[in-house]
Backbone bond lengths (Angstrom), bond angles and torsions (degrees), N, CA, C in turn:
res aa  C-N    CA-C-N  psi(-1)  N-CA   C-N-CA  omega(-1)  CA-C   N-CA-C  phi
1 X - - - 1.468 - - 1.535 109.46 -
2 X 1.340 107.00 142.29 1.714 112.78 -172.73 1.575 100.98 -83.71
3 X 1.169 115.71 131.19 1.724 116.00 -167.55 2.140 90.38 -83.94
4 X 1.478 79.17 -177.91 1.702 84.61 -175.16 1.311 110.41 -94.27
5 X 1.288 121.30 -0.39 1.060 135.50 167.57 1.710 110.60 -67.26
6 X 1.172 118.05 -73.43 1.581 139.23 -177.34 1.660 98.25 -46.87
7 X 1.270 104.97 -26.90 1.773 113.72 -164.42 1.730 112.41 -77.27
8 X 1.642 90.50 -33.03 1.484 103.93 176.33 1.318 115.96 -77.28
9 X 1.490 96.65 -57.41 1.810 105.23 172.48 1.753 110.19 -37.16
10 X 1.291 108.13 -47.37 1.500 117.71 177.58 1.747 106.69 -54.41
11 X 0.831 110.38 -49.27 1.513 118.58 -173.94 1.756 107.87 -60.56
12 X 1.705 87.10 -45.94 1.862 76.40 -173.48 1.436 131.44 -100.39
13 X 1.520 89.20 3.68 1.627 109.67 150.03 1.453 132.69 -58.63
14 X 1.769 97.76 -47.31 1.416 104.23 176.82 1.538 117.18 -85.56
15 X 1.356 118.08 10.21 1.360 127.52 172.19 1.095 105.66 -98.80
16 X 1.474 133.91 -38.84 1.657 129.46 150.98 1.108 119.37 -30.05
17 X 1.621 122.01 -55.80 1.003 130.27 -152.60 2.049 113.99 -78.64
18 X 1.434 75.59 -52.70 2.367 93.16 160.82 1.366 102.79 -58.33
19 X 1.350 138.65 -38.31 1.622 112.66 160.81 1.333 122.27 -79.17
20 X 1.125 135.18 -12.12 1.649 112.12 152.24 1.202 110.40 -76.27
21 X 1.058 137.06 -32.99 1.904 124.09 -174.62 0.923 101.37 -79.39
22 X 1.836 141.84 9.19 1.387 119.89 168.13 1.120 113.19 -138.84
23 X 1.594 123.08 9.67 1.509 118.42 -171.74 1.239 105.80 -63.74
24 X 1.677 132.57 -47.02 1.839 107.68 168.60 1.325 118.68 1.97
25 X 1.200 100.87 -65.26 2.083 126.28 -150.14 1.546 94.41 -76.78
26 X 1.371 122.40 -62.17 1.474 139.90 174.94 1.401 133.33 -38.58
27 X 1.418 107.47 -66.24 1.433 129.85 -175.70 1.660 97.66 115.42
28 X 1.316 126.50 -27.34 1.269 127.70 -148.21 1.820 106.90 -102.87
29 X 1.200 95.33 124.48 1.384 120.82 172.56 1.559 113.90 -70.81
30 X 1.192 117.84 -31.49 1.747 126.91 -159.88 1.519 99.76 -177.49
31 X 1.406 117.03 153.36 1.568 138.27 170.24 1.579 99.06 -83.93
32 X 1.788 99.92 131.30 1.340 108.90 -179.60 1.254 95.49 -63.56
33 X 1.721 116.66 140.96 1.224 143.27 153.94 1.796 118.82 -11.53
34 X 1.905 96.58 -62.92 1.562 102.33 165.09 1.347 127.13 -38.00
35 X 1.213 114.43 -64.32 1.716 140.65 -164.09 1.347 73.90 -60.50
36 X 1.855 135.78 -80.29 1.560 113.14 -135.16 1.785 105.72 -67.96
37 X 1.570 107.51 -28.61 1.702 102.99 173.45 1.542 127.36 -62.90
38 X 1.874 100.14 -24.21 1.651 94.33 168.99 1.667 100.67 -62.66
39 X 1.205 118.39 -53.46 1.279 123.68 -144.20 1.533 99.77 -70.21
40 X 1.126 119.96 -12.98 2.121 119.81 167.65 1.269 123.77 -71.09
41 X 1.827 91.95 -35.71 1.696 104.04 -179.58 1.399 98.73 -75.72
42 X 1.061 132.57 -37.89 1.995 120.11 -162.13 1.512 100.30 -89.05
43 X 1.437 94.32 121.00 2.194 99.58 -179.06 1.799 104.39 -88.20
44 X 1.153 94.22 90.08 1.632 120.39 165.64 1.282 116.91 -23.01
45 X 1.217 136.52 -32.10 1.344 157.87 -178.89 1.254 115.64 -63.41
46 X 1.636 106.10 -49.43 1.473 113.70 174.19 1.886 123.90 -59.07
47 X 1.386 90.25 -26.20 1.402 91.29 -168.78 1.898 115.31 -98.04
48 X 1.309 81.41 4.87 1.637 95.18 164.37 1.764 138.88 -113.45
49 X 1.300 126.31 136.62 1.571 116.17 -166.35 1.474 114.60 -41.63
50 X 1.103 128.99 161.19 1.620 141.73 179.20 1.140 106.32 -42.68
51 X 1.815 124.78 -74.94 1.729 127.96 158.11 1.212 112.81 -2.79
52 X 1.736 122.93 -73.99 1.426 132.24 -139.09 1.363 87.76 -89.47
53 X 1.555 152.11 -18.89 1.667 111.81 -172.29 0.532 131.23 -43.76
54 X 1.796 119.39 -58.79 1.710 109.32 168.81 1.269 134.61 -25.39
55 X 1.305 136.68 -46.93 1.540 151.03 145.64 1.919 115.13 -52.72
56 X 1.315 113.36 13.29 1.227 82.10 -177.38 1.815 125.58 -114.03
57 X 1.170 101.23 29.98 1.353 110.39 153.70 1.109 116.74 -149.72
58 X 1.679 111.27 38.99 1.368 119.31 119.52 1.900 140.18 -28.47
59 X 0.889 129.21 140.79 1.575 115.24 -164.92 1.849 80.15 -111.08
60 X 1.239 113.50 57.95 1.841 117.05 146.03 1.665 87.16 -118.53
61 X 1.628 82.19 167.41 1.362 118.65 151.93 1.580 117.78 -84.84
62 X 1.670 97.39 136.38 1.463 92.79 -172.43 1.425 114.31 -126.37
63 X 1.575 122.42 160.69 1.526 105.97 178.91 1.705 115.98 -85.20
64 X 1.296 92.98 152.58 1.741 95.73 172.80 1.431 123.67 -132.42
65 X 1.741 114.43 11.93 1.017 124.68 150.33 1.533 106.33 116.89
66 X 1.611 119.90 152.22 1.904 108.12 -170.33 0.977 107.94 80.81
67 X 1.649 122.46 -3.04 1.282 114.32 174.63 1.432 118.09 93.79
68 X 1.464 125.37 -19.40 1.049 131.80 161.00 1.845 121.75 -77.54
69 X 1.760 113.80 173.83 1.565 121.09 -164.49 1.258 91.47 -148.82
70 X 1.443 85.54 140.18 1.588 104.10 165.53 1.504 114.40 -97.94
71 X 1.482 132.50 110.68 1.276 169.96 159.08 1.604 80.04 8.99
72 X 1.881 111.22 130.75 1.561 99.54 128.88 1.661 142.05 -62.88
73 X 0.965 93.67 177.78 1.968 95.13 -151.29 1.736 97.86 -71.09
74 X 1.256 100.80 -24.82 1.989 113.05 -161.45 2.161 85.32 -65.35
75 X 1.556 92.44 -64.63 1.787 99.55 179.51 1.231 111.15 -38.66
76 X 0.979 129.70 -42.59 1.667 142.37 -155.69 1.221 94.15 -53.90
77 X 1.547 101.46 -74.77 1.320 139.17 -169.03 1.821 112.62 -44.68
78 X 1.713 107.25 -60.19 1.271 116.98 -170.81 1.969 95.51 -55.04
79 X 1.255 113.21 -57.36 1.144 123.91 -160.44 1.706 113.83 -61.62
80 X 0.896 96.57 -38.67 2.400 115.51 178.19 1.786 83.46 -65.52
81 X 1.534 126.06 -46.37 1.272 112.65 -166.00 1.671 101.75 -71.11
82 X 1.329 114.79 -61.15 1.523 123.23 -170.03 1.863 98.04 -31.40
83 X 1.498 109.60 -70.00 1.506 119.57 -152.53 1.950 79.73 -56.82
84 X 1.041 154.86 -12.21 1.524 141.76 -159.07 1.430 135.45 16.04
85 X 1.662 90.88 74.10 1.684 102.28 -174.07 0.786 143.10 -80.41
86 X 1.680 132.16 118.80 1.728 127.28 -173.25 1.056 120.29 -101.27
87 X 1.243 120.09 171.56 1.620 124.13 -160.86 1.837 97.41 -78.43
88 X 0.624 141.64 6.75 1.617 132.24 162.01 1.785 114.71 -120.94
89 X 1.166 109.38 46.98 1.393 116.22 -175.95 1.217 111.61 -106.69
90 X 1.114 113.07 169.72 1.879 127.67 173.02 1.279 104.62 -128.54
91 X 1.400 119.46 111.52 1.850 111.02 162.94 0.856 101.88 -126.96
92 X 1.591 112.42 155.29 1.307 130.65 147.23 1.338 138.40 -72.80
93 X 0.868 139.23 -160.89 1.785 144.60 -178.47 1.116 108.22 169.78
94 X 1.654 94.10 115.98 2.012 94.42 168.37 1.327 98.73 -97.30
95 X 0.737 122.75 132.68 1.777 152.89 -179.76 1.168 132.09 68.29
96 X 1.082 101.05 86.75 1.523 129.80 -173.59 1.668 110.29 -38.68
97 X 1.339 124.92 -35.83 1.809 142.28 175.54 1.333 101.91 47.52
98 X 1.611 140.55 -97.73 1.146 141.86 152.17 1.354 157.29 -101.33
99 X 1.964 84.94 22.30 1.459 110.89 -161.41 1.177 129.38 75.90
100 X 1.564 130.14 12.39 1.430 103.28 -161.25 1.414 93.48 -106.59
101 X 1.560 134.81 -10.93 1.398 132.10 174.14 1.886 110.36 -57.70
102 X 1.339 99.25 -48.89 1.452 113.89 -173.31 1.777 98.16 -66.78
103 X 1.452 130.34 -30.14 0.907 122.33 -167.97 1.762 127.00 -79.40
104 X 1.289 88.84 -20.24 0.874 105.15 175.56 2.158 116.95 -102.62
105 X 1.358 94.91 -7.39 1.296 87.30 158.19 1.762 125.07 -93.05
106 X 1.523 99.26 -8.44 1.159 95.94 -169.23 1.334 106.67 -70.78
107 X 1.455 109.86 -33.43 1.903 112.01 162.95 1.400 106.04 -12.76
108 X 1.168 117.41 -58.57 1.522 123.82 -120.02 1.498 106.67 -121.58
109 X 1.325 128.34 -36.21 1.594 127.38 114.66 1.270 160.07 -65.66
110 X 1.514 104.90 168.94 1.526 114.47 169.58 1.968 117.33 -50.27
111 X 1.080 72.51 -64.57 1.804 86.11 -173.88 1.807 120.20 -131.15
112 X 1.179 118.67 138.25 2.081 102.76 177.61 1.680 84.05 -115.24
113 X 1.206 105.28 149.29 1.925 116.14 146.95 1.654 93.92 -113.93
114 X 1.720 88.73 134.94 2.143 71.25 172.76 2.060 81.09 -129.78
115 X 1.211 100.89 160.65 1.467 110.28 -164.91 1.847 89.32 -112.43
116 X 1.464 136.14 146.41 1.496 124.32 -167.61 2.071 77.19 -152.62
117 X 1.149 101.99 126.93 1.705 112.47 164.11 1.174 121.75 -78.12
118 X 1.229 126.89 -4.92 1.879 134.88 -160.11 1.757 96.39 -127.31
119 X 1.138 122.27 97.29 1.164 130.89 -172.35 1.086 96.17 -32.93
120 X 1.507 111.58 -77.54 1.642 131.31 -171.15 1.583 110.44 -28.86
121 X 0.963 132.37 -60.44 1.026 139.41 -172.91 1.755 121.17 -81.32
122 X 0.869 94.96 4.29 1.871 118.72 163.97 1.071 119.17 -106.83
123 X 1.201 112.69 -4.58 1.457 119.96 -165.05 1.920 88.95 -117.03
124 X 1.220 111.61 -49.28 1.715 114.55 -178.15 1.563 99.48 -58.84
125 X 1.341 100.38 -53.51 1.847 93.65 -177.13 1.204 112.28 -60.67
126 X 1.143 133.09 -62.42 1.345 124.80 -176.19 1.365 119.13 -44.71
127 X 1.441 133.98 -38.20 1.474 142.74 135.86 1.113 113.60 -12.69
128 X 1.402 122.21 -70.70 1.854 133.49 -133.56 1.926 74.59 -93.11
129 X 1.398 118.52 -48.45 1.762 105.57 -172.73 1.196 127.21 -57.88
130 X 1.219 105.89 -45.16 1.895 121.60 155.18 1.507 99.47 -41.08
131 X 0.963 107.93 -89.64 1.401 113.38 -157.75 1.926 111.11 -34.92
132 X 1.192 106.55 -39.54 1.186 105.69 -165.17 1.339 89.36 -91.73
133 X 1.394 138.87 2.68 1.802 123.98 -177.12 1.328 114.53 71.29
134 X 1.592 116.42 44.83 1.303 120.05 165.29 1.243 102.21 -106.33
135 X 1.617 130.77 97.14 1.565 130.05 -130.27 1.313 96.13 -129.78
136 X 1.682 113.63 -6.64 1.748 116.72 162.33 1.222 125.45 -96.60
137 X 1.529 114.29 26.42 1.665 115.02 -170.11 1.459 84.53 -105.26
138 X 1.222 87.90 -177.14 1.974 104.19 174.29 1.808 93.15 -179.76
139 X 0.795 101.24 105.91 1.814 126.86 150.97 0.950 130.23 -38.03
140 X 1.389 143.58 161.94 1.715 137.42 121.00 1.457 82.77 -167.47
141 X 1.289 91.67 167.58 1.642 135.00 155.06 1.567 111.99 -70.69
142 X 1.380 105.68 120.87 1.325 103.90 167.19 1.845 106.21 -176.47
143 X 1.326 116.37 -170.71 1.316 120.16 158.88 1.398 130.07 -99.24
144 X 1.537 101.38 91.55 1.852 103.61 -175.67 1.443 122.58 -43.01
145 X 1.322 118.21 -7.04 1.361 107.15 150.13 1.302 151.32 -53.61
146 X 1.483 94.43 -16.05 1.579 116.26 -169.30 1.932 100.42 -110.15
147 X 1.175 100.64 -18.12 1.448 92.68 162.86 2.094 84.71 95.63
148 X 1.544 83.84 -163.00 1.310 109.18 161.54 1.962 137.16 -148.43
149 X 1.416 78.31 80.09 1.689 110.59 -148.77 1.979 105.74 -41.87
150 X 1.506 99.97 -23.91 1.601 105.09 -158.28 1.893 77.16 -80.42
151 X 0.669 151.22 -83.11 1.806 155.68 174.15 1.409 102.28 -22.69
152 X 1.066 126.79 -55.73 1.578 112.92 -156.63 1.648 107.42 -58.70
153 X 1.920 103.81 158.63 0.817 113.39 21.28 1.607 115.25 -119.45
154 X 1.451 129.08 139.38 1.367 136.58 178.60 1.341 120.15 -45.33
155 X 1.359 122.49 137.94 1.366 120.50 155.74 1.606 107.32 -68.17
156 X 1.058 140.30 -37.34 1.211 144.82 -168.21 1.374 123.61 -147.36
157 X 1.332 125.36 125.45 1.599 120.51 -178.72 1.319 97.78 -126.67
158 X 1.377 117.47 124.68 1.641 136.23 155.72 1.584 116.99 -101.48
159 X 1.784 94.41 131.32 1.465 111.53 -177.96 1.294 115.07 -99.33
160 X 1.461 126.76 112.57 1.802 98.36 -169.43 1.581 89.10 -114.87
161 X 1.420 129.03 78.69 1.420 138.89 163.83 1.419 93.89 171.06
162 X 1.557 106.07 151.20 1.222 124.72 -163.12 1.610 113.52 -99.00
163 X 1.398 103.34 131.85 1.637 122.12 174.45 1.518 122.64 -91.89
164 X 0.933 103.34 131.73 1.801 111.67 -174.34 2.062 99.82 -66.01
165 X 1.364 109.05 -15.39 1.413 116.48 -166.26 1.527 110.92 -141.99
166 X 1.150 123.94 -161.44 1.646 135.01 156.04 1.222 115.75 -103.29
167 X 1.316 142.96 100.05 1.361 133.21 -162.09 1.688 110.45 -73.23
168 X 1.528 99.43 126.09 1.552 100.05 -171.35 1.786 107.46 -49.69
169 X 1.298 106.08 -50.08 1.975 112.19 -169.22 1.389 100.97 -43.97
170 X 1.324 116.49 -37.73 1.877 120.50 -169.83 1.596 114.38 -61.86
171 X 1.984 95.21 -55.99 1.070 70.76 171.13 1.759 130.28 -118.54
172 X 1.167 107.27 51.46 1.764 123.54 151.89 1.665 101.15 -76.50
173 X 1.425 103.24 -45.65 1.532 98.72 -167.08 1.791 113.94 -81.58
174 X 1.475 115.93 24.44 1.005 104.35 -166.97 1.660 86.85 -118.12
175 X 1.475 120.70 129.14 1.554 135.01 163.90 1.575 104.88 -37.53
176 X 1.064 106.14 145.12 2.061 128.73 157.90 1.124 92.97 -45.40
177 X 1.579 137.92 136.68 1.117 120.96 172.17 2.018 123.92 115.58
178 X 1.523 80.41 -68.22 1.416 115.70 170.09 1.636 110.29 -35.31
179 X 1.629 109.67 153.00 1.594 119.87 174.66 1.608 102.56 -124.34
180 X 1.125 109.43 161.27 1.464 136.32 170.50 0.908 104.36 -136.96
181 X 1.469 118.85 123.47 1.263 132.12 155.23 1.897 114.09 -109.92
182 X 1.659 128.33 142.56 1.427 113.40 -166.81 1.680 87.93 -168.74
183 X 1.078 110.87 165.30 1.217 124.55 170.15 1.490 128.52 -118.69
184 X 1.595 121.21 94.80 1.518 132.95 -138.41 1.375 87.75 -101.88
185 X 1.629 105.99 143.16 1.652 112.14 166.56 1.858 100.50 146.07
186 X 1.110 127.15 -170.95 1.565 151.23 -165.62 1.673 92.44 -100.12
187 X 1.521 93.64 174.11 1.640 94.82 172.53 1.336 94.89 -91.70
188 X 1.262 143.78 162.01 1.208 160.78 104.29 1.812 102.70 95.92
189 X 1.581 88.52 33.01 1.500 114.96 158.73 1.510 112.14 -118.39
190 X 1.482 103.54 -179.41 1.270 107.80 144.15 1.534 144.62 -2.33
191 X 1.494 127.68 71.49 1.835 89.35 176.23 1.737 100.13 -143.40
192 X 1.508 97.04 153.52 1.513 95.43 -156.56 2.390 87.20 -125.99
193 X 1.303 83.71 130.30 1.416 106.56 173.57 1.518 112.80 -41.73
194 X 1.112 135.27 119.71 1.057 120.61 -175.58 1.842 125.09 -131.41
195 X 1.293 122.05 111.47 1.335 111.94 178.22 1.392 129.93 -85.64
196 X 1.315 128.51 133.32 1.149 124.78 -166.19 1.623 121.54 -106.05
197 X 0.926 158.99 169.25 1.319 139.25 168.44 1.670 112.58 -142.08
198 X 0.831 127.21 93.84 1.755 114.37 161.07 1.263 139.67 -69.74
199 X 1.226 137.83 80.73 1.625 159.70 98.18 1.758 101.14 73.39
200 X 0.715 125.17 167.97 1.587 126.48 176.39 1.500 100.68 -107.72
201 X 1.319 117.03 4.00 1.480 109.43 174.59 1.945 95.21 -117.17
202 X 1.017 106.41 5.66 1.929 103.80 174.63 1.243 78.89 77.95
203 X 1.644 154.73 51.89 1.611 139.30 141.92 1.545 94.47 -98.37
204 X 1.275 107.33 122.65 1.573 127.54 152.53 1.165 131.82 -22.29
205 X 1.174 144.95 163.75 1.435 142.81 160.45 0.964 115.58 -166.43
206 X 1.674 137.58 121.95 1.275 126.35 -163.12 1.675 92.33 -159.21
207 X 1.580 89.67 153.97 1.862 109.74 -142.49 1.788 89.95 -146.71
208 X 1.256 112.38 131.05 1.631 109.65 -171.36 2.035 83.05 -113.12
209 X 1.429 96.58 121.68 1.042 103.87 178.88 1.678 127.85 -95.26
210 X 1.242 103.56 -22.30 1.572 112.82 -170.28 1.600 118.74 170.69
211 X 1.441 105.32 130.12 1.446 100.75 174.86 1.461 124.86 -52.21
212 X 1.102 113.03 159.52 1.623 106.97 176.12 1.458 100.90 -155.65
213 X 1.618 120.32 -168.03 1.160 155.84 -165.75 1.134 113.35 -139.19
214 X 1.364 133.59 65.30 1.827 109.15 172.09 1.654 106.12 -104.33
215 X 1.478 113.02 -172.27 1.580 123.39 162.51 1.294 117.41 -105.21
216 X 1.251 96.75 123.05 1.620 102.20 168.44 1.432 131.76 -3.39
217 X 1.671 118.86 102.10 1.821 100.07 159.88 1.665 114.58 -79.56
218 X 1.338 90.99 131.14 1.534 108.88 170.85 1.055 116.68 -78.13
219 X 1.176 108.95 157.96 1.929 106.56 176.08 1.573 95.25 139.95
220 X 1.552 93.72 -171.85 1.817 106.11 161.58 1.356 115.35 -72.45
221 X 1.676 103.26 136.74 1.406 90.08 -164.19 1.418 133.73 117.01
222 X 1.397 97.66 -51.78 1.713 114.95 -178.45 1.269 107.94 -137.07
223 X 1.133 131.09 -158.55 1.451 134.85 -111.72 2.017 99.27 -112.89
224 X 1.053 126.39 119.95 1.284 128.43 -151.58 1.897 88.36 -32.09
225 X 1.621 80.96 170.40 1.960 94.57 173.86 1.548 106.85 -161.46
């Protein structure tokens, strides 16, 4: 039997390996050091249904039910690096799915708000983070479109479902300074990863980093729900 150890190593091998076959597209030569040590500490397993452990540090995307997926590990990874998080930060997250994006940022920050549209599943994550002593997250139900206005403004906001646009609330709520990372495009079109940056003068900056695959964010804005 492959221990969970060997399973991880496997995982963050093959996340080495997806940044050399794509830094062209990226910029990135290798996953910062940080990102691959959050990603050893958070046991991947937890944040997936009973069925899928076996698969779960697999580098797919997997389902976790509502119709929503929890990110392969390579995305995880590229994206925790893009937003570039330090230990005195505040981020957000629109869609919380099964916690394991937020869980692994909480490594790596001060504080996460992650915003989740599917009650149910805001309600399981917030569970499964407790439980496991991820004691800097904080949850709710809501429409990540609207951000999370009482917190802002963020050093960093991560989108893990895809927007037909840039949602204006995100980025008002994002600090001078601040990154966005999101995944822009249609459903089951086109959509290309996108990092954003805000300027110390509030001027924009935005950098299309890589094709992708996500699911629809619902809400105002996006794609019925």
């Amino acid at each position: 039997m492959i221990s969970r150890r060997d399973r991880i190593e496997g995982m963050l091998n093959t996340i080495e390996h997806e940044y050399q076959t794509t830094w062209r597209y990226t910029g990135r030569r290798a996953a910062n050091p940080k990102v691959l040590d959050a990603m050893g500490l958070v046991p991947r397993e937890e944040f997936v249904p009973q069925a899928l452990k076996p698969s779960a540090y697999a580098n797919n995307a997997l389902p976790i039910g509502d119709g929503q997926t929890i990110s392969q590990p390579f995305i995880v990874a590229l994206m925790t690096d893009l937003l570039c998080p330090e230990k005195d930060h505040v981020v957000l997250e629109v869609g919380a799915g099964s916690g394991y994006q937020a869980a692994v940022l909480s490594v790596m920050v001060r504080q996460v708000y992650s915003v989740e549209i599917v009650p149910a599943l805001a309600i399981e994550a917030a569970e499964r983070l407790a439980r496991l002593g991820y004691n800097n997250v904080e949850i709710r139900s809501g429409d990540g479109y609207r951000g999370w206005a009482e917190h802002a403004p963020f050093d960093g906001i991560i989108v893990t479902a895809a927007v037909p646009h840039l949602p204006p609330a995100l980025l008002d709520q994002l600090r001078p300074g601040g990154r966005l990372v999101v995944p822009v495009g249609m459903p089951y079109m086109h959509q290309e990863l996108m990092a954003v940056e805000k300027d110390q003068h509030g001027v924009l900056h935005t950098r299309d980093v890589l094709g992708v695959i996500f699911v629809p964010l619902t809400g105002e804005g996006g794609a019925p729900g």
